[in-house]
Steps between C-alpha positions, in 0.01 A plus 500: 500500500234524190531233327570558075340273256853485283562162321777385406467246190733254289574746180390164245142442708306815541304365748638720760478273805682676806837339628443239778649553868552322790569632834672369832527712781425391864478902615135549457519877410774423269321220358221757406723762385690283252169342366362909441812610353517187270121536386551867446780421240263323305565169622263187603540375850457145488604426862575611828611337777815461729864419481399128710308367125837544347666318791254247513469427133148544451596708180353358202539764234669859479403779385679677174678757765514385887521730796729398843520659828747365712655745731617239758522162313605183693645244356224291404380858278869502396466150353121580392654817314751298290257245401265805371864630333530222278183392448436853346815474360352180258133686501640849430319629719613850627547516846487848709638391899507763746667484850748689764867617489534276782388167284626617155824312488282177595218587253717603179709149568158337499476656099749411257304347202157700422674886478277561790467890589581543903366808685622591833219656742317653201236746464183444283655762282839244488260269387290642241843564366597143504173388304577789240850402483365128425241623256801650302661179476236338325515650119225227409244665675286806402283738736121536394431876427401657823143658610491839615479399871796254446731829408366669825618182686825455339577906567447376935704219397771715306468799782560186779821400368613836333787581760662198460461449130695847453746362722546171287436734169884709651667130591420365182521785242864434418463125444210526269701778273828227483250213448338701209853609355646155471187272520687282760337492798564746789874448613751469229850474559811385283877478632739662294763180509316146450587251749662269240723628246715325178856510526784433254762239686766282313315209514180650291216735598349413861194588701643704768332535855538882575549554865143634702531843638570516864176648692583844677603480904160504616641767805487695198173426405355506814638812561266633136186321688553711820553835338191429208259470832648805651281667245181414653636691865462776333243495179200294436578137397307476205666767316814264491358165427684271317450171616647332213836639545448446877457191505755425239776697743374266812532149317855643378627530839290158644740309180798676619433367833365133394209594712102424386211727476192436581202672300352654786846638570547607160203705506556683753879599311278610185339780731176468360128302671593147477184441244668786267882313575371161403374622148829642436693169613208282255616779173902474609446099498359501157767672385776352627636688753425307845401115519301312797744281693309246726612407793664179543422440830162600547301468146194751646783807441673655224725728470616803223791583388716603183471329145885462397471717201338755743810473758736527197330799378541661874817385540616721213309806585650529806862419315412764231439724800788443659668679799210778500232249545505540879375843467187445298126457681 
């Protein structure tokens, strides 16, 4: 891939120094490919080497963003992973792991404290993605004016990842238009009864626990699940995405059954890739609905489920709904 002389500057400097990167990969050609794709962004490699340095130690310094492959970690990468976790947690340091579907419950356990993105099997176009995506994040920073040939390389880069930025541009049109409108974030939901209420007794006015809505029969539910996939027997999957709501219908019925879910098993209910399903379980954290629940017995896993206020808020759709929920997909 040509390589683009962007750089990416603090906004109070004017220097314009590139971004520094680091990148671990043990995969030689994947090595390569993350180091091209990261210098064709506009950023400045400052080392490459394998997944062992960060097991070993022999880190000294990070770069600004930092690069993982780890499609089949062991445990001593698991434990190397969490160290790198927190220390760019302190650093802020903006960490970018990819690995398999296989190792994803074991990798996103690993990364609870830096807000690390997670791709599963991704392409270079995934990535290039993930880089923009991080380059958004970072309002403090402004992008030199580009050179003629820098706009012929960003137009490979754009045509690269095209397909599957019109595919995010369809997921995500809706949440941008409701973030716009009420300037809240993506998800925004409010119960129409608060959980506490006042209450006028003999003895004075009281603080009154109002009773939690009972979660639907998760047959029922269930049942919703299995007729929503029919869909895809018949049409082409993508013109019914909705992984929000899919995944908010499969951790329904998992609390109805006091079962867990694990994240690689919750992607896999949202019916999108697993790279696209783990965006949409970061935005639907931030706002409230669903909340990482580690697991107690082994600390390397975590699992997802329901927010109480977003169980509450299910639990009366499907009581507004009533009898004729069982016939809606």
């Amino acid at each position: 891939m040509a390589q683009a002389n962007f750089e990416y500057s603090a906004a109070n400097d004017g220097v314009g120094l590139p971004l520094t990167l680091s990148v671990y990969a043990d995969r030689a050609h994947v090595q390569g490919q993350m180091r091209d794709d990261a210098e064709a962004a506009g950023f400045r490699v400052v080392e490459t080497c394998g997944v062992s340095s960060l097991i070993e130690g022999e880190i000294q310094s990070l770069g600004e963003v930092v690069l993982v492959d780890c499609p089949t970690p062991d445990g001593a990468a698991l434990a190397a992973l969490s160290r790198l976790d927190m220390r760019a947690a302190h650093s802020g340091t903006h960490l970018i792991v990819s690995t398999t579907v296989d190792a994803l419950d074991e990798v996103f356990g690993c990364l609870d404290q830096s807000g690390a993105q997670i791709l599963v099997d991704p392409s270079r176009a995934d990535r290039v993605i993930a880089l923009g995506r991080l380059l958004g994040r970072l309002p403090h920073l402004k992008v030199r004016e580009l050179s003629e040939e820098d706009r012929l390389v960003l137009l490979r880069l754009t045509e690269q990842v095209g397909q599957i930025g019109q595919r995010l541009e369809r997921l995500e049109a809706p949440l941008r238009a409701v973030e716009a409108r009420d300037g809240e974030g993506v998800f925004r939901f409010e119960s129409p009864k608060p959980i506490f209420s006042g209450a006028e007794t003999d003895v004075g006015e009281r603080l009154v626990r109002a009773t939690r809505p009972a979660l639907p029969d998760p047959r029922l539910v269930r049942r919703i699940i299995r007729q929503r996939q029919l869909r895809a027997r018949f049409f082409e999957g993508d013109l019914f995405a909705d992984p929000a709501w899919d995944m908010l219908l499969d951790l329904t019925a998992a609390r109805a059954e006091h079962s867990r879910v694990s994240v690689t098993s919750l992607c896999i209910a949202s019916g999108v890739p697993p790279t696209t399903a783990l965006r949409w379980i970061s935005q639907m954290t931030d706002a409230g609905l669903l909340q990482r629940v580690d697991d107690e017995a082994d600390r390397r896993r975590a699992f997802i489920t329901l927010t109480d206020r977003a169980a509450d808020a299910m639990a009366r759709y499907f009581a507004e709904l009533g009898t004729g929920a069982a016939r809606l997909a």
